[in-house]
N, C-alpha and C positions, 0 to 999 in steps of 0.2 A: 622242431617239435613234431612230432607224427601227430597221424588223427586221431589217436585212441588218447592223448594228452588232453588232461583238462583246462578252461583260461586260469593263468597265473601260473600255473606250478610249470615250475622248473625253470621259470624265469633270467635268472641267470646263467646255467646250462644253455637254455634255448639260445640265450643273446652270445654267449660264446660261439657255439653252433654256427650263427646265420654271419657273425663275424667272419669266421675261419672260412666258411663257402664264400662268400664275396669279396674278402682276401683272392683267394685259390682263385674264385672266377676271375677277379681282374689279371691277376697276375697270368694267366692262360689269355686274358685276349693281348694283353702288350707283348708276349712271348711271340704269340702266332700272328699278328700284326708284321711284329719285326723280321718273325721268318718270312711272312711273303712278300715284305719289301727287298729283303736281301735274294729270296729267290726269283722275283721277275730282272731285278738287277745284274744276277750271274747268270741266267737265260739268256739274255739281252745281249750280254759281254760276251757269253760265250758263242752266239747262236751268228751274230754278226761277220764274224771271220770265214765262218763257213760261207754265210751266202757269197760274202765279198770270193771266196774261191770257186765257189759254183757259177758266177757271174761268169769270171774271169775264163772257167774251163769253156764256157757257153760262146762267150767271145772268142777264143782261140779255132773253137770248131768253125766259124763264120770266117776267120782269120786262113786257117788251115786252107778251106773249100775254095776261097777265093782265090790265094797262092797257088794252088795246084789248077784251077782252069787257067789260070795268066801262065804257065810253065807248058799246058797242051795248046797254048798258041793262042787264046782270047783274049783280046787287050782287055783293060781293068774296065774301060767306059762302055765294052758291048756286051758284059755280064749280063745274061739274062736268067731272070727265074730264082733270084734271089733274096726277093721280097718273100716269095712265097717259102723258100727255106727256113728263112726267119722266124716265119709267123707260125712253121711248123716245130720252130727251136722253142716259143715262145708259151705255146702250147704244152709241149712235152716237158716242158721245165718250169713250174710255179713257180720260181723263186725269182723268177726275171719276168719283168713288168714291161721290156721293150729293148728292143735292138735296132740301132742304127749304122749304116755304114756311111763316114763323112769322107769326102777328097779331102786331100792334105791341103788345097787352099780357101776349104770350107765356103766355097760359092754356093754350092747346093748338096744339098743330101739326095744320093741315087734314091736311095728308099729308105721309109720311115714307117716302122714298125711296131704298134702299140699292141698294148693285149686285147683291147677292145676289138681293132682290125684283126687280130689275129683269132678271132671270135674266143677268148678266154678271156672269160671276166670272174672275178676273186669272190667268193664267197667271204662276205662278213658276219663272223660269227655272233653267238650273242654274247652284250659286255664288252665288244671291240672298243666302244667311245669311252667307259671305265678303264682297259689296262690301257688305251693311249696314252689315257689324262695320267695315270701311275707313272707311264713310261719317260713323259716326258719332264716328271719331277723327279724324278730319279736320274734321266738325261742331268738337267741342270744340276743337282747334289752332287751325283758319284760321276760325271763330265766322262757318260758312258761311249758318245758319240754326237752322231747329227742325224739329222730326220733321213734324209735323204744322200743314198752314196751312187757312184758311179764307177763303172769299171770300163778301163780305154786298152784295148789293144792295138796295136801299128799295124798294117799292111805292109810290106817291106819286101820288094822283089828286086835285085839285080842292084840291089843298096842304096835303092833309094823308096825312102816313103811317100807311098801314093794316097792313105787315106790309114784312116783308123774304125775299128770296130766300138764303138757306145753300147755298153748292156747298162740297162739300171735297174737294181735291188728292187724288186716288189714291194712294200712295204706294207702291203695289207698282206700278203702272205706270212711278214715276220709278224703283225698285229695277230693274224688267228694263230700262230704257232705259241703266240705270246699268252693270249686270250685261254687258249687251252692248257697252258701251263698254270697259270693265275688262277682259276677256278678248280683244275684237279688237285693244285696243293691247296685251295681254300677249303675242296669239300674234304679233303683227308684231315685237316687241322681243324675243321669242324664236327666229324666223326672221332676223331682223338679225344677232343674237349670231351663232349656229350658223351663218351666212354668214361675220362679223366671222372668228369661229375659226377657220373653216377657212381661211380669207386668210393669219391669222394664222399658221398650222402651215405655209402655204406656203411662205410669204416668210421666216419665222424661219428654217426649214431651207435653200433656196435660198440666199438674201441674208447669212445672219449663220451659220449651222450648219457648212453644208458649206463656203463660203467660208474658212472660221477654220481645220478642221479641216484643211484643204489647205494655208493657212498653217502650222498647227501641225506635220503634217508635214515640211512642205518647211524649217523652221528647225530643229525634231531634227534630221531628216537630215544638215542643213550643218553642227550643231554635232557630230553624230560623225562627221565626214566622208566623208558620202556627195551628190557632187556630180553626181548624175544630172539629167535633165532631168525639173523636177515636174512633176505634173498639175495643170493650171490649172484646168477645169470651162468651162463655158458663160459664164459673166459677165465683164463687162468690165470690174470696176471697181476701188476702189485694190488692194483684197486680189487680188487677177488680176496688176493692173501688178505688184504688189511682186514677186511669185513670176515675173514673166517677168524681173524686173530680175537676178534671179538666176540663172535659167536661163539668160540674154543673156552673165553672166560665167562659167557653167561650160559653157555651149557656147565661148566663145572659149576658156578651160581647156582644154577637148576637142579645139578645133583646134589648139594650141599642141602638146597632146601629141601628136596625132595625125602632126605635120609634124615631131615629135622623134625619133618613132619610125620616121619612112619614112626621116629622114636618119640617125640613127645607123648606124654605119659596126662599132660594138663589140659584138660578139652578147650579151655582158655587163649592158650599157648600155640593150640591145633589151628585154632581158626584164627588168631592172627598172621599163624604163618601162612594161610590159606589166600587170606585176607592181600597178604602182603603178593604173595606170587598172585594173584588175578589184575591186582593193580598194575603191575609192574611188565606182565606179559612172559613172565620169564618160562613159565612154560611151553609156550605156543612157539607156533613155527610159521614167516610170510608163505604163503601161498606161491609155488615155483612158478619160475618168469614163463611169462604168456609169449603168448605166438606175437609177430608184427610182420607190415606189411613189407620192412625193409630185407627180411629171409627172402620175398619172393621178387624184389626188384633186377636184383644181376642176373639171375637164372633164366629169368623170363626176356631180361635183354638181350642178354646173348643169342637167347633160342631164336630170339623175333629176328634179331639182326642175321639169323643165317638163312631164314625163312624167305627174307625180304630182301636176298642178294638179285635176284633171276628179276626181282620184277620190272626192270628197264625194260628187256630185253625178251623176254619170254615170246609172245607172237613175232617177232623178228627169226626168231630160233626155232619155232616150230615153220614160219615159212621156208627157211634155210632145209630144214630136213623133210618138208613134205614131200610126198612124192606118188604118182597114180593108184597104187595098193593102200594108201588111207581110206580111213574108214568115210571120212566127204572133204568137198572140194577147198581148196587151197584156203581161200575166206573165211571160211567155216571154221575148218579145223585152227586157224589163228587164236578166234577167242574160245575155243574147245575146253583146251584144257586151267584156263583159268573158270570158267562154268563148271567142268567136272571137278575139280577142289574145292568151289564153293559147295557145289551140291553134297558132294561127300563130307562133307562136315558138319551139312542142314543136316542128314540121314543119321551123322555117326555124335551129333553132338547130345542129345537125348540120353543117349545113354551112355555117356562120356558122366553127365551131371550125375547119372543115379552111381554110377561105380566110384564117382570120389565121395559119394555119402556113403558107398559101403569098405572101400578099401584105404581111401584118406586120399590126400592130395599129393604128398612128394611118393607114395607108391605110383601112382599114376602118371603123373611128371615125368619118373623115371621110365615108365610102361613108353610111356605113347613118342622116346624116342628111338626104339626098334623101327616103327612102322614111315615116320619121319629120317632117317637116314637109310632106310631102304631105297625110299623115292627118291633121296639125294643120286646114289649110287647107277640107279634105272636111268635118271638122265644124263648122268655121266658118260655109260654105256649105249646112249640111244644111240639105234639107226636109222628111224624113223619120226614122224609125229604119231604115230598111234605108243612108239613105244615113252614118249614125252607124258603123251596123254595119259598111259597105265602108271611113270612114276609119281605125276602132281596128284594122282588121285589117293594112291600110297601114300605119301607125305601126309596129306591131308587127315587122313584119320589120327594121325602121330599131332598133330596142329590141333586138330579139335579138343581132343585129350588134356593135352600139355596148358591151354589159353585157358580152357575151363576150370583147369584144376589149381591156376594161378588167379584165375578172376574170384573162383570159389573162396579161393587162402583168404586173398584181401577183403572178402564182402564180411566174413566170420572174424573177423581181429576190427571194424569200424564199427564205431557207434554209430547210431542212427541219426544222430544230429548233424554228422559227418560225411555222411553216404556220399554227397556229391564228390566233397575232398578225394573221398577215398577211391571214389574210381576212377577221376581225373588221376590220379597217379599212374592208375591201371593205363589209363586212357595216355597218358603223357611217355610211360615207357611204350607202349606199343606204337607210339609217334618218334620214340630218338631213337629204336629202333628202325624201323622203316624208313626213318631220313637217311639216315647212316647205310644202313643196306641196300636202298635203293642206290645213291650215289656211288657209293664204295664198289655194287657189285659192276655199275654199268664201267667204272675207271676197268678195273680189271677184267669185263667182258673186251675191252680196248686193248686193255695188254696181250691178256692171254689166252682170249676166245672163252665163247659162252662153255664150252661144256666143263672146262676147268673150273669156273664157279662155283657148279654143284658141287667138285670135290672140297672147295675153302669150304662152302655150307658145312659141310659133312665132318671136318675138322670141327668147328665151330659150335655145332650142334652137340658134340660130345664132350666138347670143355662145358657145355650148358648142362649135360646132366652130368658132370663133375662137381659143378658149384651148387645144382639141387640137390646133390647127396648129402653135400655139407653143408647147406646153408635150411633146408628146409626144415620145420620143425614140426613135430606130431602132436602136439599141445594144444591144437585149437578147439576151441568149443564144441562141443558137442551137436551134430546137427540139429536143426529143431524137427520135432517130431509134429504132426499134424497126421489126422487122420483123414483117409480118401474116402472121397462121395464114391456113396454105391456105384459101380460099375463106372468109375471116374478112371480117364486114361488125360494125357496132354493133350489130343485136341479138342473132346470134348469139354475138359475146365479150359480152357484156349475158349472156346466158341461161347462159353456160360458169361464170360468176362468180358462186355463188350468195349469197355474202356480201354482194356489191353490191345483186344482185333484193332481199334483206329489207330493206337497207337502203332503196332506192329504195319497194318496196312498202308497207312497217309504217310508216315512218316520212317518207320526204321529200314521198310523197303526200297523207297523209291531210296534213301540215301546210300544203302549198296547196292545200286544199281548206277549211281553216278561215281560211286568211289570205283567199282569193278569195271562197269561200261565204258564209263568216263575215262578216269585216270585213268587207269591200269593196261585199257587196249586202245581207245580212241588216239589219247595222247600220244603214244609211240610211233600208232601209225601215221599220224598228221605232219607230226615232228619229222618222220624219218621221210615223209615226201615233200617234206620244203626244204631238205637234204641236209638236216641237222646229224652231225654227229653221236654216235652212242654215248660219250659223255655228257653232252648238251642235252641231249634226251633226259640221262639221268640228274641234272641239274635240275631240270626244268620241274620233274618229279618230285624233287627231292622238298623242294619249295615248298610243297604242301604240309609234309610232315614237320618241317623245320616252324612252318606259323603256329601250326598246330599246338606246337610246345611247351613257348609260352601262352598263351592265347588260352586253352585250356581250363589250368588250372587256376585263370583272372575269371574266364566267365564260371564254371564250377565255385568260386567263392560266390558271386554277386548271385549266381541262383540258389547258394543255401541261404542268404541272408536275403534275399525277395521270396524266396518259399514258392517259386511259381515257374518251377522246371518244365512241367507243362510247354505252355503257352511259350518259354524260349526256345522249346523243340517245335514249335508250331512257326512259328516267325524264321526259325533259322531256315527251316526247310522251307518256307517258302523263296528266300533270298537266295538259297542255293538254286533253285531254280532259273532264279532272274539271272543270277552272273552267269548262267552258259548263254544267256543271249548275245554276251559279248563278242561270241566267235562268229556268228552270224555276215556273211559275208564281209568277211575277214579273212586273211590268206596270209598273215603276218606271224611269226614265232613268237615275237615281242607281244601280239594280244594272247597267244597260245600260255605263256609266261605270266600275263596280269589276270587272267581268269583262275589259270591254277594256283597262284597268289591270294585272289580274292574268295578263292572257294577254302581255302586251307583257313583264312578269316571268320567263312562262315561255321561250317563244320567243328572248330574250335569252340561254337558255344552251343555245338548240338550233340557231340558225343556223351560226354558227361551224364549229362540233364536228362538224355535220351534212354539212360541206365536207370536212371534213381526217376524216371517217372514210371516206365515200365515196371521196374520195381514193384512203386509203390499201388501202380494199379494190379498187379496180377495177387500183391499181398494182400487185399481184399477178400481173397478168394479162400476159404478154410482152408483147403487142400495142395494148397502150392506151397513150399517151403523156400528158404532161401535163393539154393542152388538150385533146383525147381524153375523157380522166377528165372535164374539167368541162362540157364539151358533153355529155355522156354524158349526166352529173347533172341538167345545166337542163332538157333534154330530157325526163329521165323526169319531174322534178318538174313541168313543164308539162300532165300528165295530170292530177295532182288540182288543176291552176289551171283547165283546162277544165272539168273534171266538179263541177266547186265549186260556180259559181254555178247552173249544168244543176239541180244538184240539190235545193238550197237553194232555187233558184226552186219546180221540181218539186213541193214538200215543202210550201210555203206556199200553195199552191193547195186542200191538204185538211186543213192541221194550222194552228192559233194557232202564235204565234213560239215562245210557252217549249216546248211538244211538238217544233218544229222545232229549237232548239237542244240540247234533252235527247236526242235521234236521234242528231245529230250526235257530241256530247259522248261518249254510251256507245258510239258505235261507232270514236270515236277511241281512245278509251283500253283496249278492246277489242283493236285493232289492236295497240295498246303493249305489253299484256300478253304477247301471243302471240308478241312480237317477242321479248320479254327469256327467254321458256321457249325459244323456240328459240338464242338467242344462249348461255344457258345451255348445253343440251343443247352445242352446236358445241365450247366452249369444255372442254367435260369427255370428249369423244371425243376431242378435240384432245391432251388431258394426256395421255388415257392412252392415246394413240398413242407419243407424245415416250417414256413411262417404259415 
């Protein structure tokens, strides 16, 4: 059921509906379940043979070395310097965890060889104790092998054997190669779904929802005898024929009466026929199908998800390309150009809102992806970080454009009873999005280097205004019109609106300042110095948007039915503060993982609420209109996406991470508290004004 639906109707539509996605959902996790038991399984199987011949080539080289000084005259027992060759084989080669050379009557080992001695020690990635535990039930089912293997080569000089070479299989090596294969099919099979789904919510409503529902209408109507002309909808197919089949006979109805009533001759006769067609509806015609918010769901996924490929990886890519002729130093320029896209967005979103009141929403849509696949292109073509910096800022006007004019769509198609619903949708694709993009783009910054990304974006972005061509529609509401205060611009109704400033201030800013500061540059770089890989990176990332998801649109219901959006934005923002204390001396990926975990928890029940309070404080205001209100909002909140990463950078330059995240943390929550003594205060002058 969308949120322009009233409680009851369409009751059985809807229960079909939620049937067929919960169907389709289960059947997609036991599909992708099974593919990635079957895929860590054939990893495994196949991945084994290799080491076992890497091992073996590893031993032959020790085998070879040792043969050839015993042939220049050095008996086998006065080798010298062989340990240390070892522990340089052992080194150069992950895949082997220790080499030993035994005498053939195994009294003593010359030398014993481990990777610890040979100062290599194995990075365990994160999830290693998850795909063991998979591996080794999959060991036992599919009797894929054994924990532990070993490779023996002979010593053999003058034909007889003097000792043998021992290599043994690393196995924490096979665990991360395992580990990294386990999670880059998890995160594609989790980006597939959450594409799958959204397809899914498309076409179930389009195709079968509203299709039915206009059926259902149009045969009540006929069975109480109301022979209007039904609304068909956009589609052409049987359910469309059937309702025109019927329209075809009570339009001929209607001309029948119509030619009854011009010739009657009995003024009697006249107004019963009159009579009869008002009753009956046979003249009128439904009102053409209205706009909804399902037109702007794929268009807006797809665009989000090409947007939100780079963001693993972006300060890694501008350090990669910095170089003495930037515009400032190395640090700096990192979180640069994620500041200069937020800022161009704060600048260009204003009047982003007033041009989809004058030109419409899928005009604009389609406008604002020129300026968005330019920047793709720019970073494709960088040679520098200034020139990274000039595409994110590019893209960024195409972004502000394209978000506003989709947040716009769905704010004009929602009832007001609904408003949280309805921008938790907003709010939830711009999350399956970003999960998916983040992940998706850091795998393939793995494959095939960062600057190949921007070109998948740039693909990707252009099937986005393929499907807003076709899928958006012109039919929404009329904007409302309100009259402006004398000499009234945005910030001076901004500054008259104190309710909105706290809002905007205590709370919309500091939390892009932790989503921009935080995730977006902190994260990668902390990650990439406890020497996580770019996919683990974007795992780690991806986690946030992935809570988000659900989490959402559970708390956006509990705050339409408590009515006190407020105060959940006041609370959340203060708990986002507290969980960055978790890093706090802490130096672990795994707390790096439960923070951005716990923050994707909180943020889940502050996005929303944080819409529809803003809203409802700036609608106070005579002079702000809808879209007004939410260009208002992107606008202010585009301050702390600027000064996020500014800062964060700033901060890392003289503090370790956990000092830099404890700053943050207690000045967020800080912010929170100050917010709810004043919201307090507001709310208790306010009563005892009323009494």
């Amino acid at each position: 059921m969308s949120v322009t639906d009233k409680p009851g109707e369409m009751s059985l539509i809807s229960g079909f509906s939620r049937r067929l996605f919960l169907s389709t959902t289960l059947a997609m996790v036991v599909a992708a379940s099974l593919s990635l038991m079957l895929t860590v399984v054939a990893f495994n199987t196949g991945l084994r043979p290799y080491l076992l011949d890497k091992a073996r080539a590893v031993a032959d080289a020790v085998q070879y070395d040792v043969a050839y000084a015993m042939e220049v005259g050095i008996p086998f027992e006065e080798i010298r310097g062989l340990d240390e060759h070892m522990a340089a084989l052992v080194t150069e080669h992950p895949e082997v965890s220790a080499l030993r050379v035994v005498p053939s009557d195994a009294a003593a080992a010359l030398t014993d060889m481990s990777a610890e001695q040979a100062t290599f020690v194995t990075k365990e990635p994160l999830g290693v104790g998850l795909v063991q535990s998979l591996r080794d039930v999959a060991g036992v089912v599919f009797k894929t092998g054994s924990a532990f293997e070993m490779v023996y080569v002979d010593i053999v000089y003058d034909g007889q054997v003097l000792g043998k070479v021992e290599a043994t299989i690393d196995e924490g090596y096979l665990d991360g190669k395992m580990t990294s294969v386990f999670f880059d099919t998890l995160v594609i099979l989790i980006a597939v779904s959450l594409v799958a789904l959204e397809v899914i919510v498309v076409l179930s409503t389009s195709q079968l929802t509203r299709p039915f529902h206009m059926v259902e209408r149009a045969v009540n109507g006929r069975a109480g005898g109301d022979l209007r002309q039904y609304q068909i909808g956009r589609g052409k197919g049987r359910l469309a024929r059937f309702i025109e089949t019927m329209n075809e006979q009570n339009a001929h109805l209607s001309t029948k009466l119509s030619q009854a009533i011009n010739n009657a001759r009995d003024a009697v006769l006249t107004s019963r026929l009159t009579v009869f067609g008002e009753k009956t509806s046979v003249l009128k015609t439904d009102p053409a199908q209205k706009a909804s918010i399902i037109d702007a769901r794929i268009p807006l996924f797809v665009f989000c998800f090409a947007e939100e490929l780079q963001k693993s990886f972006l300060p890694l890519f501008v350090a990669e390309f910095h170089s003495e002729s930037d515009l400032f130093a190395r640090d700096i320029m990192m979180g640069l150009p994620i500041s200069a896209f937020m800022f161009v967005i704060a600048v260009f979103t204003p009047f982003a809102g007033k041009l989809v009141d004058r030109f419409g929403n899928k005009t604009l849509f389609l406008f604002g992806l020129l300026p968005a696949v330019s920047g793709y292109l720019i970073c494709f073509l960088a040679q520098s970080a200034n020139d990274i910096l000039l595409g994110r800022s590019i893209t960024a006007v195409g972004y502000a454009v394209i978000t506003i004019s989709c947040q716009s769509y769905i704010a004009a198609v929602v009832t007001a009873e609904n408003r949280a619903r309805g921008m938790a949708i907003f709010v939830g694709v711009l999350m399956a999005a970003t999960m998916c993009g983040t992940a998706i783009g850091a795998i393939l910054a793995d494959w095939l280097g960062y600057k190949m990304v921007f070109m998948v974006a740039t693909v990707f972005a252009l099937i986005a205004g393929l499907l807003g061509w076709q899928m958006l529609g012109t039919d929404l509401p009329k904007p409302e019109k309100k009259k402006s205060a004398a000499g009234g611009s945005l910030i001076s109704t901004l500054m008259r609106n104190s309710q909105f400033v706290l809002i905007v201030l205590f709370c919309a800013i500091p939390a892009k300042v932790i989503l921009t500061g935080f995730l977006y540059l902190f994260v990668p770089i902390y990650l990439a110095s406890l020497d996580a890989t770019q996919s683990e990176i974007g795992r780690v990332m991806m986690l946030y948007s992935l809570i988000i998801i659900p989490t959402s649109p559970l708390a956006s219901g509990f705050a339409d039915r408590l009515g006190k959006n407020l105060w959940m934005v006041i609370f959340a923002t203060i708990a986002s503060g507290v969980v960055l204390l978790g890093l706090y001396q802490s130096t672990s990926a795994a707390m790096v993982l439960a923070v951005v975990a716990a923050l994707g928890v909180v943020h889940g029940f502050l996005k929303a609420p944080l819409i529809v309070a803003a809203m409802e404080a700036a609608e106070k205001s005579a002079d702000i209109t809808r879209t007004g209100a939410l260009s208002l909002l992107r606008t202010s909140e585009r301050i702390g996406s600027v000064i996020g990463p500014v800062i964060v950078a700033a901060l890392l330059v003289y503090l370790d991470h956990g000092e830099v995240a404890a700053i943050l943390g207690i000045s967020v929550a800080v912010l929170g508290i100050v917010m709810a003594i004043l919201s307090f205060n507001r709310g208790s002058s306010a009563a005892h004004a009323s009494s």
